[in-house]
C-alpha distance (Angstrom), angle and dihedral (degrees) to the residues before:
residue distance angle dihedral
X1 . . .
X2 3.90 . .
X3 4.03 86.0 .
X4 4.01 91.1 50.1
X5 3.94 82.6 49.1
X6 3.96 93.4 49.0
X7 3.94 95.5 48.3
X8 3.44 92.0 53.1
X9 3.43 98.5 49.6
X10 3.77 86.6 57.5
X11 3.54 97.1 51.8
X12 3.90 83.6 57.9
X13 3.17 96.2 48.0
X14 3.97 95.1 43.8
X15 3.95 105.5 40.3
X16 4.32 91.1 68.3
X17 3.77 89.7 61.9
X18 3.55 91.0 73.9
X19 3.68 95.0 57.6
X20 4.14 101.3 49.0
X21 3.90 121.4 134.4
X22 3.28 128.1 -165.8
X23 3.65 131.6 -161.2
X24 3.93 109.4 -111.7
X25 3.96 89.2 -110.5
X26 4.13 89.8 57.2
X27 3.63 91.0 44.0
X28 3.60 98.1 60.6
X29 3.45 91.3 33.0
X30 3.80 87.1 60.0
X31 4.18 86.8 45.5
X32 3.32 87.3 -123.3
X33 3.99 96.3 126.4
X34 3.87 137.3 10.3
X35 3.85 126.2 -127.1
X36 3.61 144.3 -159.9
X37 3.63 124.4 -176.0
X38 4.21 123.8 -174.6
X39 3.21 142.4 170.0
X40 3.95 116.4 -99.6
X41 3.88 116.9 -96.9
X42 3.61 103.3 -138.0
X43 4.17 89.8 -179.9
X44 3.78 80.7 79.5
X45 4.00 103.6 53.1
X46 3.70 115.4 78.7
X47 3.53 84.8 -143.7
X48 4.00 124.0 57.5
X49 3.34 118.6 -117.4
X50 4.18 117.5 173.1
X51 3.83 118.2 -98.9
X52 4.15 93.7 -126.3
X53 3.92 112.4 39.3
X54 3.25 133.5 41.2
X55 3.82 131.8 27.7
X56 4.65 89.2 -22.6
X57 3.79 92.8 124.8
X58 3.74 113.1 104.6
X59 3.94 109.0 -160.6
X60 3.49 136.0 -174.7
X61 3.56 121.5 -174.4
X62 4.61 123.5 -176.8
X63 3.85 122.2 175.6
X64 3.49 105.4 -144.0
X65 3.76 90.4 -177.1
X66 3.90 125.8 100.1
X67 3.59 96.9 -117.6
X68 3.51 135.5 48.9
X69 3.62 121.7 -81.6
X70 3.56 129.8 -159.4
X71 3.80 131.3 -152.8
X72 3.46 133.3 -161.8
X73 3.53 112.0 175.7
X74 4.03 117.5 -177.9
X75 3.65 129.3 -145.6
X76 3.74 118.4 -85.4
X77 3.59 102.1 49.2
X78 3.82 110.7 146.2
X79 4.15 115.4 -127.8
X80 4.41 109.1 -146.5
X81 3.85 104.5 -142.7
X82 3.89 106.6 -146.5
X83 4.13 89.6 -130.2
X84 3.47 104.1 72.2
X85 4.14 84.8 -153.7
X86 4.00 90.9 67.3
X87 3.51 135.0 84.7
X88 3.96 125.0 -79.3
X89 3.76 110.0 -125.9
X90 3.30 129.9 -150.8
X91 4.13 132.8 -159.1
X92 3.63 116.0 -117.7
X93 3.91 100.2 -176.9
X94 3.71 136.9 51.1
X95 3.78 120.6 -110.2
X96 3.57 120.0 -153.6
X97 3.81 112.3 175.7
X98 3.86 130.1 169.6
X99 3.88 104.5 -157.5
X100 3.99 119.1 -174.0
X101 3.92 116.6 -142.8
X102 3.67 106.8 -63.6
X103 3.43 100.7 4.1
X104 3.80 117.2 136.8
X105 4.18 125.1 -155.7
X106 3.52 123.0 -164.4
X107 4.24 118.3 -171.2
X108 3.43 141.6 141.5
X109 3.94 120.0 -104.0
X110 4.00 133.7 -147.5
X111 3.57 113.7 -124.9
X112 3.87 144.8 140.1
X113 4.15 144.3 -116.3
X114 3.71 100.3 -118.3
X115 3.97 90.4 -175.9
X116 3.49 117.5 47.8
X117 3.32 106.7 -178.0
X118 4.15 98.1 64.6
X119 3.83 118.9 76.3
X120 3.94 117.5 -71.9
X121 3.63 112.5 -105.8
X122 3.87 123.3 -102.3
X123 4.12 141.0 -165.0
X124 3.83 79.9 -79.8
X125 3.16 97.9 65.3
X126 3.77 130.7 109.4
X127 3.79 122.6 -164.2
X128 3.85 126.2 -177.9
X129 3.69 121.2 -160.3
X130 4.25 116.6 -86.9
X131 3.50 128.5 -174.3
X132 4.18 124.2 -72.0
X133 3.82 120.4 -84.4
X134 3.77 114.0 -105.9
X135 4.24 131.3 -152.0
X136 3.37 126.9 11.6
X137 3.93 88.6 -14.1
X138 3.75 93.9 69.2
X139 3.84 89.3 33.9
X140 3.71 83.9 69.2
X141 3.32 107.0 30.4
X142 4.10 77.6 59.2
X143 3.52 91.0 53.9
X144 3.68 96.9 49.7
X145 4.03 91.3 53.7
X146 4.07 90.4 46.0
X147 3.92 86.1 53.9
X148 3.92 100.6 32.4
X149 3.79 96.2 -129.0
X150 3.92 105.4 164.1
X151 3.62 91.4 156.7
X152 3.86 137.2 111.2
X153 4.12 93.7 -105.3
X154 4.33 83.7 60.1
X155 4.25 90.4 41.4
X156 4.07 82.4 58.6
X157 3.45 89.6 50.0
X158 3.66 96.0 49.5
X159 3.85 84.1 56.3
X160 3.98 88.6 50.4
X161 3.80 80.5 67.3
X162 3.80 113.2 31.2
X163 4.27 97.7 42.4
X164 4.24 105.4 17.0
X165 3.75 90.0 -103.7
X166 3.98 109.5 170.7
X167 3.76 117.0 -100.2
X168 3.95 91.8 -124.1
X169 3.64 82.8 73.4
X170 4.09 86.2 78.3
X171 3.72 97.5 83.4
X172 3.75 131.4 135.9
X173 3.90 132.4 -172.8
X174 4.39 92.8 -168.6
X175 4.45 94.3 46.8
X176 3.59 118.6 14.6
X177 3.79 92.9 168.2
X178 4.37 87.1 67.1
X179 3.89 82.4 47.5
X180 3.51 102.8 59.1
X181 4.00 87.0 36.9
X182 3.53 92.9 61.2
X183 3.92 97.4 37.0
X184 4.10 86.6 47.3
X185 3.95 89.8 59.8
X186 3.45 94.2 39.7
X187 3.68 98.7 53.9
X188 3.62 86.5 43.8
X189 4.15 85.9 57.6
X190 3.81 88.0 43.3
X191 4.19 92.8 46.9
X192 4.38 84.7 -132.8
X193 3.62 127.9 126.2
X194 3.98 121.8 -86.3
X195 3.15 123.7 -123.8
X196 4.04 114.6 -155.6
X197 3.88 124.6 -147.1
X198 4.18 98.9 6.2
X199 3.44 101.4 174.1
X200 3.98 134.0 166.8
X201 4.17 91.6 -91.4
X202 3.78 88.0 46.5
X203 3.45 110.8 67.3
X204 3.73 100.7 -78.2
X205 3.47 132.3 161.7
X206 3.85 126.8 -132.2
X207 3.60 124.0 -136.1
X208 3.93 121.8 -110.2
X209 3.71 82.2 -138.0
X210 3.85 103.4 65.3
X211 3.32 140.0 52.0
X212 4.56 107.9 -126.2
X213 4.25 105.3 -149.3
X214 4.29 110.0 -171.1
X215 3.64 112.1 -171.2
X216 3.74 138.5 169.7
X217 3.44 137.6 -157.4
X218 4.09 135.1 -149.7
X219 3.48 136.5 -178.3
X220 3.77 150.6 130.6
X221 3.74 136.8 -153.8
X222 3.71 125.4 -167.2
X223 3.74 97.4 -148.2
X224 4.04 134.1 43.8
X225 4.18 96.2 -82.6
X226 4.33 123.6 173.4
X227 3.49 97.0 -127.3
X228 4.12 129.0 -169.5
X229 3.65 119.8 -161.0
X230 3.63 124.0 -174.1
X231 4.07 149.9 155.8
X232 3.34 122.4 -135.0
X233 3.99 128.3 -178.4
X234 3.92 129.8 -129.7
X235 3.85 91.8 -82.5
X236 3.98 85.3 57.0
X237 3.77 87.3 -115.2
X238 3.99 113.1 145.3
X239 3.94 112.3 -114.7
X240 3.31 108.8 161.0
X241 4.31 124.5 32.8
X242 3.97 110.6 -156.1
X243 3.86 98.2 178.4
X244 3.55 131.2 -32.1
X245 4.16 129.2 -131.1
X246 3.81 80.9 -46.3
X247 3.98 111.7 162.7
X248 3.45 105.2 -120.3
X249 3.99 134.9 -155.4
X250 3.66 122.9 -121.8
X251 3.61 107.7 -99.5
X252 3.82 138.1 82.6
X253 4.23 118.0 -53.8
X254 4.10 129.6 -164.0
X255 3.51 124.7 -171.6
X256 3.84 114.8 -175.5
X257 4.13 108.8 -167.5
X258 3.95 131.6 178.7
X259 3.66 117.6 -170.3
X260 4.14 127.9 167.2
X261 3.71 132.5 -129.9
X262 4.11 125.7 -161.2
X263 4.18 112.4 -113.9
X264 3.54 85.9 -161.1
X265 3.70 103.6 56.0
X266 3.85 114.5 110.4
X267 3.67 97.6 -169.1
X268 4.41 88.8 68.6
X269 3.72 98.1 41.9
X270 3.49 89.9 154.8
X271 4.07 114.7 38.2
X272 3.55 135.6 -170.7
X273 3.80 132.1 150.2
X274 4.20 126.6 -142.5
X275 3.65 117.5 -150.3
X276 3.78 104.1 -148.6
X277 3.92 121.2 -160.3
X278 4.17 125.6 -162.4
X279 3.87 134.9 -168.9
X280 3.59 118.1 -155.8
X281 3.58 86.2 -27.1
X282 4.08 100.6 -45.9
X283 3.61 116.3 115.2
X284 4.03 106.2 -119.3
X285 3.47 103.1 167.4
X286 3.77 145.1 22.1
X287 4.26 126.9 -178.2
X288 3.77 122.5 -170.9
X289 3.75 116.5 -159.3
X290 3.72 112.0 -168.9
X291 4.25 107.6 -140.9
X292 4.24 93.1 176.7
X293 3.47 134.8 36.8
């Protein structure tokens, strides 16, 4: 009886092992994995996607251990840049990865400036891991993850947090329902009225931290025509998609479109966008508009 007791005490004791996570941090700290964490190289998308929020980590993750390891790494956790004279990031998702001995994962990882007023990250860029965010910065970087907002509206709310920046800031032409989510939870962080549906006609104020581009577009065929419209930036990546080989009506057609740019960004010193215009699949006409000296 007492050695029916004892083994099953050890099979309690034993079966949880199999099932331990560990925060990246503790992993490598335990050398049970390696890591390499960079900033995103947007010269190789064909589509532009800003160097500080949004999916713009790079990370690389090898267990060099003999058994599988599992991570679970939360929201919040702060990423160290090597240059002290770039941006702290931030990780806006949770990563949970099972990784067999020797196997190596590579994917990109959702995550947020939390100081805007240092140089945006780049593929140069090194970052080690730091501690996790505290307050009403984790609150919302919580909230962001729950929701899935990757976009510009939730980077300005990040800064809401991390450097005082007013709540107006959290504006958005494209989704005005994200907006006012984000500026609702931060002005319930903040303990200051909410203001629904701000918007550039009503009062708004821009952020410092981005450039605002308004544009409009006129034309008129005589004859049903597929027509593509699109914006493209100085890189010739696409930012903004107007309409796409959609057969068209004769008549007269405006397209009004707002996009945003970073100020801050080092890797588009110089910015302009080209407005780029096809017929039934022939490229008519092209229209650069020069945002930088």
């Amino acid at each position: 009886m007492i050695n029916s007791i004892l083994f099953s005490l050890m099979l309690v004791t034993s079966f949880p092992q199999q099932n331990i996570s560990y925060s990246i941090p503790e992993a490598l700290k335990r050398k049970l994995i390696t890591v390499e964490v960079k900033g995103y190289n947007d010269k190789e998308d064909t589509v532009y996607r800003a160097s500080y929020y949004g999916d713009c980590i790079n990370m690389k993750i090898k267990n060099i251990s003999a058994s599988t390891v599992n991570l679970n790494e939360l929201p919040g956790r702060f990423l160290m840049p090597d240059d002290t004279g770039q941006q702290r990031m931030m990780i806006a998702e949770p990563i949970f990865v099972s990784l067999k001995p020797g196997q190596e994962l590579k994917r990109k990882v959702n995550a947020f400036c939390t100081e805007s007023h240092d140089a945006a990250p780049n593929q140069e860029t090194s970052f080690s891991f730091g501690n996790m965010a505290t307050g009403n910065l984790l609150s919302m970087c919580k909230f962001i993850s729950e929701k899935k907002y990757y976009g510009s509206e939730a980077q300005n709310a990040v800064w809401c947090m991390s450097n005082g920046n007013n709540p107006d800031y959290i504006s958005s032409y494209d989704d005005t329902a994200i907006a006012n989510s984000l500026r609702k939870f931060a002005c319930s962080l903040l303990n200051v009225p909410f203001k629904k549906n701000i918007t550039p006609d009503a009062g708004y104020t821009p952020s410092p931290l981005l450039r605002y581009v308004d544009g409009t577009i006129e034309y008129t065929i005589q004859r049903p025509h597929n027509i593509t419209l699109k914006v493209y930036n100085q890189d010739g990546q696409l930012v903004k998609e107007l309409v796409n080989n959609v057969q068209q009506d004769a008549g007269e057609y405006k397209y009004v479109y707002h996009l945003t740019v970073p100020l801050n960004d080092p890797n588009h010193p110089h910015q302009w966008i080209t407005v780029k215009y096809w017929m039934d699949g022939k490229l008519l006409h092209e229209q650069k508009h020069v945002l930088t000296d």
